[in-house]
C-alpha positions in Angstrom: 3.5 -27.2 -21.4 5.1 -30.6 -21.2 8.6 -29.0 -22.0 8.3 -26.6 -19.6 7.3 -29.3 -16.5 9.8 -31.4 -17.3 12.6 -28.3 -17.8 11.5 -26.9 -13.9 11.1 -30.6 -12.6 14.5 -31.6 -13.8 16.0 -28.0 -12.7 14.6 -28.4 -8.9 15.3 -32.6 -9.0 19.1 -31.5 -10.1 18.9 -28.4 -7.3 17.9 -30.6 -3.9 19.2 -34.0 -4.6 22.6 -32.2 -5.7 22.8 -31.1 -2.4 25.4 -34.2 -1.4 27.4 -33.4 -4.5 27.3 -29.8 -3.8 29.0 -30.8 0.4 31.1 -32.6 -1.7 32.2 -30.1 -4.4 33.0 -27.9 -0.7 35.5 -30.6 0.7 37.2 -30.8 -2.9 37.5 -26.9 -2.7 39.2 -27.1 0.6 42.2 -29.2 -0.7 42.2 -28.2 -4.7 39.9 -24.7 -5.7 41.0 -25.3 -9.0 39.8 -28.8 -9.2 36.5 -27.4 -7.4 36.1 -24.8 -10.2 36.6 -27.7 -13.0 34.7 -30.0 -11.5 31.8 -28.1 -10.9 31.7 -26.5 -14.2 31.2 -30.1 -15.2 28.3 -30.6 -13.3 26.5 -27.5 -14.2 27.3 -28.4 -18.0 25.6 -31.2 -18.1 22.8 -30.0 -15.4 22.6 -27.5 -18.4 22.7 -29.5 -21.1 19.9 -31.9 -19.9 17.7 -28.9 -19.6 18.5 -28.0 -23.3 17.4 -31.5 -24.0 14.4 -31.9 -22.1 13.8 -28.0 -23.5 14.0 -29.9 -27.3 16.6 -26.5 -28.1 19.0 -27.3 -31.3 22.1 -25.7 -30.5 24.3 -24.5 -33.4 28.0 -23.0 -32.3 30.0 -21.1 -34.7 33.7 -19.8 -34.6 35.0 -21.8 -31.6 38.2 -21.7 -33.3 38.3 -17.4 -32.7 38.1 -18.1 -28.4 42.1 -18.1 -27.3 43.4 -20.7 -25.9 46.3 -19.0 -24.0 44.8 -16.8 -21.8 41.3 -16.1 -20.5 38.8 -13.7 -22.2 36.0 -11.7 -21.6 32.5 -12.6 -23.8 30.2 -10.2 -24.4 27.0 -11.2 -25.6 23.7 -9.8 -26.3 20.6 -10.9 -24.2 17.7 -11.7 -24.9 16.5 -14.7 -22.7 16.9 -16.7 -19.1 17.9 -19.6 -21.7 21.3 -17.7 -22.7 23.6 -18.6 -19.6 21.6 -22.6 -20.1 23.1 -22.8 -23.4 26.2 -20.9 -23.6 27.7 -22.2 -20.5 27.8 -25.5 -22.0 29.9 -24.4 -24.9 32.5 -22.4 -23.1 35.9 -24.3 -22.8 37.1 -23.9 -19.8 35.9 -22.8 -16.6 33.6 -19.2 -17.0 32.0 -17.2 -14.3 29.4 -14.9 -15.4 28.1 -11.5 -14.0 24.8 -11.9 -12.4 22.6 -9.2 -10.8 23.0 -8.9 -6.9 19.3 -10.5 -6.5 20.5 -13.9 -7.8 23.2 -14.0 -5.3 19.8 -14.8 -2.6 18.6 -18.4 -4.7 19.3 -20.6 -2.2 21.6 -23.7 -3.7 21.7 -21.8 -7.1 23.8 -19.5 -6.2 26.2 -22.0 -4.5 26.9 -23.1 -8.0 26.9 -20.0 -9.3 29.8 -19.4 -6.9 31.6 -22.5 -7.8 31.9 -21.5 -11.3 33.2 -17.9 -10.0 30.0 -16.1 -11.3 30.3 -12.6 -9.7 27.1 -10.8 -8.6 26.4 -6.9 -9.3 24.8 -4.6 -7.9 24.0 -1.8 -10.1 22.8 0.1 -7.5 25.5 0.6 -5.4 29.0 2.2 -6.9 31.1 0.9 -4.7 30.3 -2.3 -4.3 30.0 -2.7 -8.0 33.3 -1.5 -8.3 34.5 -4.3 -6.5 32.9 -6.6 -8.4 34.8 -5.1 -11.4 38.4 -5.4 -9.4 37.2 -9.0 -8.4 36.4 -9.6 -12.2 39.9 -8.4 -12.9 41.9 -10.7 -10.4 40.1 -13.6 -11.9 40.8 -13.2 -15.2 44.2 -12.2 -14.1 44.1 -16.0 -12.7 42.8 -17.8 -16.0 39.1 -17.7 -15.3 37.4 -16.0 -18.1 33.8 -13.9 -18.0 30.7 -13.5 -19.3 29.1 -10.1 -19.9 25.9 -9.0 -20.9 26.4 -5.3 -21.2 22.9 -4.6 -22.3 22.5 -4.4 -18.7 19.2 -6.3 -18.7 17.4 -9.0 -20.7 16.4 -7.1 -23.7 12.6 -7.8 -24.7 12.5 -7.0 -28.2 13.9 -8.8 -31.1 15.7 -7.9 -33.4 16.7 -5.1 -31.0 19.9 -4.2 -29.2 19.9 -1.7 -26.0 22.7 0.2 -26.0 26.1 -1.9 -24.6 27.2 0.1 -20.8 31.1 0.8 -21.4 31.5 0.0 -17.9 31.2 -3.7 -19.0 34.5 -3.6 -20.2 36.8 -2.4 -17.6 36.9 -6.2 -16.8 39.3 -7.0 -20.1 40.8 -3.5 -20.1 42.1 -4.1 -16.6 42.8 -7.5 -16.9 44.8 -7.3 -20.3 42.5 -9.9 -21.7 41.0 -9.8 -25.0 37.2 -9.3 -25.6 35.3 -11.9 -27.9 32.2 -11.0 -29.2 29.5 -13.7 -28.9 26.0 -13.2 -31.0 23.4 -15.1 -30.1 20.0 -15.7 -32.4 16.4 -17.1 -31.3 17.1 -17.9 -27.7 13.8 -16.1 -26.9 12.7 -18.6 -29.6 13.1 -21.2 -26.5 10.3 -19.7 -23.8 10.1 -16.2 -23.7 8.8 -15.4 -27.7 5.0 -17.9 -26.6 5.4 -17.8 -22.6 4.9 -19.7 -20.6 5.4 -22.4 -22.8 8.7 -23.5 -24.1 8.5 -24.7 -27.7 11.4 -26.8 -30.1 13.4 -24.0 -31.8 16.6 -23.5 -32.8 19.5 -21.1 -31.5 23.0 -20.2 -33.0 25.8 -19.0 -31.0 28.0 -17.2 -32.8 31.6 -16.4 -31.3 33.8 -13.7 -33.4 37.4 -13.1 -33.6 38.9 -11.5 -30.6 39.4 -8.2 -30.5 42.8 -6.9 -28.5 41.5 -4.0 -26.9 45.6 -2.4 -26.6 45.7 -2.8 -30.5 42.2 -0.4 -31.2 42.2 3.2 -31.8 41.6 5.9 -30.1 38.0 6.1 -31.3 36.8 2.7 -31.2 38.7 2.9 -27.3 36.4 5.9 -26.6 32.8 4.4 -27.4 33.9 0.5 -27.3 30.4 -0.2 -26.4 28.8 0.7 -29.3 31.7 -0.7 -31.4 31.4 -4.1 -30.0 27.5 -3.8 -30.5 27.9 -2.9 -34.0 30.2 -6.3 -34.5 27.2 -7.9 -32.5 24.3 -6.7 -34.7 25.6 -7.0 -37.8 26.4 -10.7 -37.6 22.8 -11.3 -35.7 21.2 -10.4 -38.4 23.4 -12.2 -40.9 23.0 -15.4 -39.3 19.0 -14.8 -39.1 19.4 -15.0 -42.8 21.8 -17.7 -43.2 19.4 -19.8 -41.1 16.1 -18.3 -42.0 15.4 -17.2 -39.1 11.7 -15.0 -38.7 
């Protein structure tokens, strides 16, 4: 239990006394939102990071050299655990909002820095007003900021499972005219949610795979592009499991 106290003390220490930084991080965005955005991906990085440490998590990152540097993307990932946004946010060059369900949109202070990374908040429940979360996913790609998706829709609670991937997750890159990277990652669950509530030393790969241009597929990959990406997902989860021993 000690990882876990000192994971949640360090994550509401960084949450209230981050308040004056957060006032600040406001005045920067009044002058320079760009700056803002950079800055306070920064912050949350290393917030992140020091919860990764303090969690005793080995992070291994693969195929960095497949994200583009010349434009933004959209990452899909599979989902498996409330570690994955902790570890992959740290890894992401460049500033990345994710998609968030509506609900986390009411964490007080949280959700400020969810905002100042551009995280967008759905709700699923509600077609129109997810749609405009989709348009505003498009404009800030459009801009340079790139995305995170889970498309599974939830945080899947089987291993070695994959739910199926919602198509809608991709209008984002298909609108935008970016490209789609697929990103695996193994054994987060590993972390807490595998022996709740304890959090245990693991290890976790994140995996990032070539890009895929979504003007250059065909017609049938086009049509069921969620179960095309999942395949590229699955496939490589299980072949890193192997390469790393993973059980």
């Amino acid at each position: 239990m000690i990882r876990l106290i000192l994971a949640v003390t360090f994550l509401f220490s960084f949450l209230i006394l981050g308040i004056p930084v957060m006032l600040t991080e406001w005045v920067i965005g009044k002058f320079n939102p760009a700056l803002k955005a950079r800055s306070s991906k920064a912050i949350v990085s290393w917030g992140f990071r020091c919860v990764t440490f303090f969690a005793g998590t080995n992070v291994i990152v693969k195929g960095l050299e497949n994200i583009p540097s010349d434009s933004a993307v959209l990452y899909v990932g599979n989902h498996r655990s409330y570690f994955d946004i902790v570890l992959t946010c740290t890894v992401f060059p460049g500033v990345t909002g994710y998609v968030a369900k509506a609900e986390m949109r009411k964490w007080p202070l949280l959700s400020t820095w969810m905002k100042n990374i551009h995280c967008l908040f759905l709700d699923r429940e509600n077609i129109k007003e997810g749609l405009k979360t989709i348009l505003k996913g498009v404009e800030e790609v459009k801009s340079g900021i790139s995305i995170c998706i889970f498309p599974e829709g939830t945080r899947n609670k089987v291993n070695d499972t994959f739910l199926p991937f919602h198509e809608g997750s991709f209008k984002i890159a298909e609108r935008g005219g970016v490209p789609v990277v697929p990103m695996t990652i193994v054994n987060s669950a590993g972390v807490f949610e595998d022996h709740l509530p304890k959090i245990k030393k693991t290890t976790v790969i994140i995996d990032f795979a070539a890009p895929i241009n979504l003007k250059e597929l065909d017609k049938e990959h086009k049509k069921n592009l969620g179960a095309y990406v999942s395949k590229i997902i699955s496939e490589r989860y299980f072949e890193l499991k192997k390469e790393y021993d993973i059980t």
